[in-house]
Steps between C-alpha positions, in 0.01 A plus 500: 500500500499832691656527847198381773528550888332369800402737842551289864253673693186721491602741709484904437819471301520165376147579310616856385823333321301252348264821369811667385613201287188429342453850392903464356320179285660252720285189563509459859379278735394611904573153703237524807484218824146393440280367194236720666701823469603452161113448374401808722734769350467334185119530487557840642796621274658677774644441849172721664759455859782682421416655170159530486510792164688320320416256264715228337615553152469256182784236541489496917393107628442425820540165615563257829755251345841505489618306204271643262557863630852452452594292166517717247658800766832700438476718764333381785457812794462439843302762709378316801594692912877365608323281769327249211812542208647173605191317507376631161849412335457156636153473348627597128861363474413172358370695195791708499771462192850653423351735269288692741556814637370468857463872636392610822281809530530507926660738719559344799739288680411126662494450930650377664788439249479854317607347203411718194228337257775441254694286723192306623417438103890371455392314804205334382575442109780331308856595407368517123214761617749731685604688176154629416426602857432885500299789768328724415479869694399837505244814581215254392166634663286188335190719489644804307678277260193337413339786430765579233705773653879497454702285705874327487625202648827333552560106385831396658690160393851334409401413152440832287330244240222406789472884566444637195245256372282520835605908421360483111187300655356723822637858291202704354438867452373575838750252688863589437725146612897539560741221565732484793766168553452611892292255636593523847460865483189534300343252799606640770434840413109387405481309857674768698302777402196417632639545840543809410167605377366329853684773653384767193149422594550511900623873423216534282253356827652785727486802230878510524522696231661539142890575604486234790346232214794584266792505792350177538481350185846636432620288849330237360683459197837526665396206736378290216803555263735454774356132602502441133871609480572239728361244330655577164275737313546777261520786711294630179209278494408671814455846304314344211186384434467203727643735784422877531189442190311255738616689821350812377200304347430260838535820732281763337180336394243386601448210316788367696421247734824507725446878512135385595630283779722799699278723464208256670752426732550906586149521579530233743342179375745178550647333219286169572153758453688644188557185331124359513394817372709456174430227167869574371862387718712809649841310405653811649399274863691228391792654358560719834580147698707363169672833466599473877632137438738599243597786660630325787658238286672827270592696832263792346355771719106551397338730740182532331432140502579452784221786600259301249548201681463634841133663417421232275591188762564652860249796571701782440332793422565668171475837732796354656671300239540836298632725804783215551609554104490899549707462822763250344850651541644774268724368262588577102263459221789259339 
């Protein structure tokens, strides 16, 4: 019997990677909360909220219940926002077995714990699970991939057998996968950079300008690899795919929604009016308190988050947040 897999979650991603397999002749299976959902983008062959061009392909199901979703699954891909990841694990893990790969598709980190979606899954499932838990990262724009323009991706985890298979599943002519045994790095790096395109997109609000954007971005990258440093990462990870790909990715289009979020912010609407305005999570929100949390725990300096978290939570302008980064003392690049 050929390999089958299982999607937790119709989000924008969660329904692309289910697209992706399908079109790789994977049977798959998109697990949704509601009996009504399922029959709705069933009958409709599409998800018309998020993806609204794009119908499903021969060999996509959708359906509302667990068990039957899952029984037949190898790889079973989690792609829910870092806020509902526990709760969707504890919905599925009865009809969980050894022989599962269980492979999280979310970049983002959980408050107020800022565990990494990894951990909560280790958390949440059985010692005989852990081995086939695996993340999954990189400059993945849902809506271009979809469309069948060339992308890459990371899949990180500590058994190369779990790795490559979930690899030799999700890799297709248009969607180059690599393998990575960082986990830690390959998560943090996907979580962290969304502060960064917050701050991308608040430069982008105030027509910063092109050289100020990649000073920036360049900043940015230090700050995330050296929290990830101190928590054990590949220094490496943080140039790769799951690092600079999806930093230069998250920061530079507009299909971005954390990039969407700063520069919304720059044009002086509050986070609260930004937020009912969107249908997708900004996980770069989320991960700006988390990040701060395990900075303080690591003894890390992050400037930028901190300036995230000041506009984001405590008024501060963006005007002003950015003048108190230009005016930080002079000091070496290294």
């Amino acid at each position: 019997m050929s390999d089958q897999a299982t999607i937790i979650g119709a989000t924008t991603w969660g329904t692309t990677l289910g697209i992706l397999l399908a079109q790789n002749e994977v049977p798959v299976n998109l697990l949704v909360r509601t009996e009504a959902e399922a029959q709705t983008l069933s009958s409709q062959g599409r998800n018309a909220r998020f993806l609204p061009g794009s119908f499903f392909p021969e060999g996509l199901s959708v359906t509302s219940e667990p068990e039957s979703a899952l029984q037949q699954s190898d790889l079973v891909i989690i792609a829910v926002p870092s806020d509902r990841l526990r709760e969707n694990v504890q919905r599925i893990k009865a009809h969980l077995q050894p022989r599962m790969i269980v492979l999280s598709a979310t970049k983002g980190l959980e408050l107020p714990s800022a565990r990494r979606m990894s951990q909560v899954l280790e958390d949440e499932l059985p010692d005989d699970l852990h081995p086939g838990i695996c993340v999954l990262s990189g400059p993945n724009l849902a809506k271009e991939i979809v469309e069948g323009k060339l992308a890459s991706t990371v899949i990180a985890g500590r058994n190369p057998e779990a790795t490559q298979k979930a690899q030799n599943m999700l890799m297709s002519t248009n969607f180059r996968v690599y393998t990575s045994a960082d986990v830690l790095g390959v998560e943090l790096a996907g979580a962290l950079k969304n502060i960064v395109a917050l701050g991308a997109g608040i430069g982008d609000g105030m027509d910063a300008g092109e050289n100020a954007k990649a000073a920036f971005i360049t900043r940015g990258l230090a700050e995330m690899t050296r929290l990830g440093i101190a928590a054990g990462a590949d220094p490496l990870t943080f140039a790769g795919l799951a690092g600079l790909g999806d930093v230069v990715a998250t920061c530079s289009s507009r299909l971005s929604r954390n990039r969407y979020v700063g520069e919304q912010l720059a044009k002086g609407h509050s986070w609260a009016e930004i937020s009912e305005s969107m249908d997708n999570v900004a996980e770069g929100v989320n991960a700006t308190l988390a990040a701060l949390v395990l900075a303080k725990e690591l003894g890390v300096e992050m400037p930028i988050a901190e300036m995230a978290s000041r506009v984001l939570f405590d008024g501060l302008s963006p005007q002003k947040a950015m003048a108190e980064l230009i005016s930080r003392p002079a000091r070496s690049e290294w």
